[in-house]
C-alpha positions in Angstrom: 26.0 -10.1 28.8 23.1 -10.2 31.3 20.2 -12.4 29.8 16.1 -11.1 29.4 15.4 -13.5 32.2 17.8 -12.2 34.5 17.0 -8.7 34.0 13.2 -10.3 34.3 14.2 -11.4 37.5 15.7 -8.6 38.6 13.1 -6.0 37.9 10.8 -8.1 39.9 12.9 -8.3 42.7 13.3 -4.2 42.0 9.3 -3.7 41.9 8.1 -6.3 45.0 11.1 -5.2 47.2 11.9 -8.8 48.1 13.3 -12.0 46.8 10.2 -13.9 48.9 7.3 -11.7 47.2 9.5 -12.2 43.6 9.8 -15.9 43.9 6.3 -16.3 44.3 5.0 -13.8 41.2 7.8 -15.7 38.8 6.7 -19.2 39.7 10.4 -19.6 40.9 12.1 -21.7 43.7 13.5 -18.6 45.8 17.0 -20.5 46.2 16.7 -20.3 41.9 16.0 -16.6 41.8 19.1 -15.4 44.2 21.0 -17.5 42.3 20.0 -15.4 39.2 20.5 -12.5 40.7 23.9 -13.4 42.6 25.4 -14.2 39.0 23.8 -11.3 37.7 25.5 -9.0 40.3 29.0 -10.6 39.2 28.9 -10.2 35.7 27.9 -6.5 36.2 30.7 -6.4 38.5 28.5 -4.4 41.3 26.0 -5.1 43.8 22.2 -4.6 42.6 20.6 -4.7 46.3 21.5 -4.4 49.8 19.8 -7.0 51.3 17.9 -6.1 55.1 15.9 -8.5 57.4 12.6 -7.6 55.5 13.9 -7.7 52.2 16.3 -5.6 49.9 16.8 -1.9 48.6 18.6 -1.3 45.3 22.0 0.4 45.9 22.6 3.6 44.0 24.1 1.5 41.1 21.2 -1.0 41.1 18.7 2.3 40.8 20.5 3.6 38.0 20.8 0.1 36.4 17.0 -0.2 36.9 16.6 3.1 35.2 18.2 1.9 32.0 17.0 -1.6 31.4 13.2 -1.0 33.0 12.1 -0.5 29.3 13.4 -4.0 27.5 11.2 -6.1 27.9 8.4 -4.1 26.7 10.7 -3.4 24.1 11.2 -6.8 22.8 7.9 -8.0 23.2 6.8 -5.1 21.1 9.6 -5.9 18.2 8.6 -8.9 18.5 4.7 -8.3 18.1 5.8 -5.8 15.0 8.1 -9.0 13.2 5.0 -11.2 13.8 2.6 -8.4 12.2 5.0 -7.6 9.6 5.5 -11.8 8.6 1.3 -11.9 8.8 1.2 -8.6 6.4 -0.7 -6.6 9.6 2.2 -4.1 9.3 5.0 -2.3 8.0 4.9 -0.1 4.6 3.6 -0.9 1.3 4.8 1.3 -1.9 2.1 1.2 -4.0 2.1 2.4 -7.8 -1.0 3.3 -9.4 -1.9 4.8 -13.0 -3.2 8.0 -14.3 -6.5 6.2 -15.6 -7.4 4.9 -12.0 -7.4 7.8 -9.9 -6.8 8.3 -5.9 -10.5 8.5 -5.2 -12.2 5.1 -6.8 -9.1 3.5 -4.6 -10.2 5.1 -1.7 -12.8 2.2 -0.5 -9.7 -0.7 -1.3 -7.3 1.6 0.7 -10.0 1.5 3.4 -10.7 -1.9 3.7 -6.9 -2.5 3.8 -6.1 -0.2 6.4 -9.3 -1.6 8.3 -7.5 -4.9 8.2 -4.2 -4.4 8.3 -4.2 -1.4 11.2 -0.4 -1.2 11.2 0.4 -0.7 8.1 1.1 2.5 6.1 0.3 3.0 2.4 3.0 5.0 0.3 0.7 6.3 -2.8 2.6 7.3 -5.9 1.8 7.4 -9.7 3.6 5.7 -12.6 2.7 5.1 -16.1 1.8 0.9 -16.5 5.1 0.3 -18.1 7.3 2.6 -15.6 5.1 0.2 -12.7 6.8 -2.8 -14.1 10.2 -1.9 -13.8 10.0 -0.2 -10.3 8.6 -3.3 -9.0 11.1 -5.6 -10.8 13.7 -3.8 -9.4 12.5 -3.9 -5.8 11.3 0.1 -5.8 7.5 -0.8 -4.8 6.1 -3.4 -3.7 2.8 -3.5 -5.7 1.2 -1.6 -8.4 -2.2 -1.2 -10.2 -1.8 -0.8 -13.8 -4.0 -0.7 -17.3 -3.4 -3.4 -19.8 -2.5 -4.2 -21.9 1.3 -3.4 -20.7 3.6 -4.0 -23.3 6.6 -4.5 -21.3 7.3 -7.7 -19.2 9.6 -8.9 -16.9 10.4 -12.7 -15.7 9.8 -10.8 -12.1 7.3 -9.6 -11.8 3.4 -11.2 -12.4 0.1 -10.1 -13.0 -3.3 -10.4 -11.9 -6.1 -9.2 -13.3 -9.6 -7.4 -12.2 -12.7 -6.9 -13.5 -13.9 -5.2 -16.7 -14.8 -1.7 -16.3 -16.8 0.2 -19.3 -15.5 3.2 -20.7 -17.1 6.2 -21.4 -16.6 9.3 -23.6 -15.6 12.6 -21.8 -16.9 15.1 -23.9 -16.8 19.7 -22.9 -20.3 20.5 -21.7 -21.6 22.2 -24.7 -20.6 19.4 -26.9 -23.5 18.0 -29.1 -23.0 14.4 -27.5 -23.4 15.7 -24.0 -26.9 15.5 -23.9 -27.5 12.3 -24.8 -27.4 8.9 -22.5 -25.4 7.0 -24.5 -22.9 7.1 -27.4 -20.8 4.7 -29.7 -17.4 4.7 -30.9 -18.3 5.3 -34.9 -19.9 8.8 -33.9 -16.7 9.5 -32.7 -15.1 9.2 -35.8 -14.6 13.2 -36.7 -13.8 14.1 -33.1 -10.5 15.0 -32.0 -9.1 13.1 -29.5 -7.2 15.0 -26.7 -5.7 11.5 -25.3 -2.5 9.8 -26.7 -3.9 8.0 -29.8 -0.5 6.1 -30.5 -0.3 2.1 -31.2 3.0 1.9 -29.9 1.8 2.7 -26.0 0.2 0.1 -23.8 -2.8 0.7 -21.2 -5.5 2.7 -22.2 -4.2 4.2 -25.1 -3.7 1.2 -26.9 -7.4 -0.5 -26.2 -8.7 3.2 -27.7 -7.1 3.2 -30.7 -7.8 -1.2 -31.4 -11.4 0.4 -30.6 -11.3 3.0 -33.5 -9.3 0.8 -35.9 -11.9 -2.0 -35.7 -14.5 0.2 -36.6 -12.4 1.9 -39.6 -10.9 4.5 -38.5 -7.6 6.2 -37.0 -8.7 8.5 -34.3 -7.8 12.6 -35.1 -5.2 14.2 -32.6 -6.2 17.6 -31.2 -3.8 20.6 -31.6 -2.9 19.3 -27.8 -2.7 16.2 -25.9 -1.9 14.1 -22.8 -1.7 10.7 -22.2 -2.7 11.9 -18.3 -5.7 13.0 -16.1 -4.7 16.3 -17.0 -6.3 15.2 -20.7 -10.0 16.3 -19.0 -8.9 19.9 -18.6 -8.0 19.6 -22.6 -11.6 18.4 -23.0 -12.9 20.7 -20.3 -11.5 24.0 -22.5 -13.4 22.3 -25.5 -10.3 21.0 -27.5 -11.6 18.1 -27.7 -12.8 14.7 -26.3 -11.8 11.3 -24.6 -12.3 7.7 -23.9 -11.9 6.8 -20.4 -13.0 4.2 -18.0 -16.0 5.6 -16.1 -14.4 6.0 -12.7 -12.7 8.9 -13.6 -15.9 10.6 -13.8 -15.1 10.7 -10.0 -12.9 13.3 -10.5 -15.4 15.5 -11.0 -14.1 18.0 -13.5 -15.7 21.1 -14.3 -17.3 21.7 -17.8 -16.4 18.0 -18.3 -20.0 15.6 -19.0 -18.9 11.9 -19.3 -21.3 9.9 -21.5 -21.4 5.8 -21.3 -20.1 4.0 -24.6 -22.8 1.5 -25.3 -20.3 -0.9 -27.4 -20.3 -4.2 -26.2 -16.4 -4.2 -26.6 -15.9 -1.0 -25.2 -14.1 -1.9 -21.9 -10.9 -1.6 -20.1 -9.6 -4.4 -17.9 -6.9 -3.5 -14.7 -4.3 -5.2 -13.2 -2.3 -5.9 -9.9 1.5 -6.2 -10.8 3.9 -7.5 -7.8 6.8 -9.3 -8.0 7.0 -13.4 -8.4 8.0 -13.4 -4.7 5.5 -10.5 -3.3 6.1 -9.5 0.3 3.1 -10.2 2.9 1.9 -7.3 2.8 1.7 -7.1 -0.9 -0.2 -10.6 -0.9 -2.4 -8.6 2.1 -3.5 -6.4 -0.4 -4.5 -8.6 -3.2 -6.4 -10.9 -0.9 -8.4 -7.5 -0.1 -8.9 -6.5 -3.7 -10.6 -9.8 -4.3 -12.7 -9.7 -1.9 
């Protein structure tokens, strides 16, 4: 099989119209270059040029042959610039998990940075409950994944690293008594009915809500409907009832919904990144990013 300096040489050759003029641009004794070229021509089995007293013309086989390999070269230098990128964690794809409680839009300036920095890479966005994020990524179905803790599954594959604090706040319908006021607590929410998941037995968010209620006396009251999702703010939007929620979801901007700050010292919610013990670079691109 013809080598990449061959058909180096012999695209030059193809483009100057001369061994003389193709020596010279290569860097190459000219005896060195025909030699290429001559060994090239028997391997192929045909004759690439037809050489005249001021230098060669491809024959109609050489034109075609021209034709077809013109494009290697670029084409390995540019799988070779994507491998380099990709080992770097400049490039490539990362499947990234994210739950309900940190929504699309407070990721957006992360995602930015990281796209900023990383200009070949491509981000695919998906949502999975904390626990569901740690078995995806165990099993090698994403690559990274942002969840709530506490998560009460684990896996000897996967770690974690974890952000900063973030406050909660109480998401209350916009006629609700506590809507005009600045501030709230967690006892006044005693008689409320709670339109999130208010059960022990789940990690994230719903756990650290109800250890919040429990410390202060109290089991929080379902409503006649729940959700454990984003969806939960409609609930609260139709006036079923309220919610505790870190304070970036006021992003999402829900009507009828007025989102008032918690003023507990305790009452905060901590993130996590979750990628596997042996993260790809692109995986270990993004963290870098998030703690920047």
């Amino acid at each position: 099989m013809p080598s990449l300096r061959q058909i180096q040489y012999f695209l030059t050759v193809a483009d100057l119209g001369g061994f003389t003029p193709a020596a010279s641009a290569l860097h190459v004794a000219q005896s060195a270059l025909s030699r290429q070229i001559g060994q090239l021509e028997d391997e192929l089995e045909f004759r690439l040029f037809d050489r005249e007293p001021r230098g060669v013309r491809l024959t109609p086989a050489g034109a075609i042959y021209r034709d077809r390999v013109a494009s290697i070269p670029a084409t390995l230098t540019a799988a070779a610039d994507e491998g380099a990128q990709l080992s770097r964690g400049e490039a490539g794809v990362l499947r990234l998990l994210h739950s309900s409680t940190v929504p699309v839009g407070s990721l957006m300036p992360v995602l930015e940075r990281f796209m900023s920095a990383c200009p070949g890479a491509r981000i695919d966005l998906d949502r999975a409950s904390s626990e569901d994020q740690v078995l995806e990524i165990a099993n090698g179905n994403a690559d990274i994944g942002i969840v709530r803790l506490p998560v009460l599954r684990r896996d000897p594959r996967v770690r974690f690293v974890e952000l900063a604090a973030e406050r909660l706040c109480v998401a209350v319908p916009a006629g609700h008594p506590l809507a005009c006021r600045k501030r709230t607590t967690i006892s006044r929410l005693r008689h409320e009915p709670f339109v999130s998941a208010v059960y022990r037995e789940r990690g994230g968010l719903a756990r650290v809500v109800i250890d919040l209620c429990l410390t202060r006396g109290f089991v929080p009251a379902s409503a006649r409907i729940v959700s454990p999702k984003t969806s939960m703010l409609n609930l609260v939007a139709a006036g079923l009832g309220v919610a505790i929620v870190p304070e970036r979801m006021a992003s999402l901007g829900i009507d009828g919904v007025v989102f008032v700050p918690i003023s507990d010292e305790d009452a905060k919610s901590v993130c996590a990144l979750v990628l596997p013990v042996e993260p790809t670079a692109l995986a270990e691109a993004f963290v870098r990013i998030v703690a920047e």
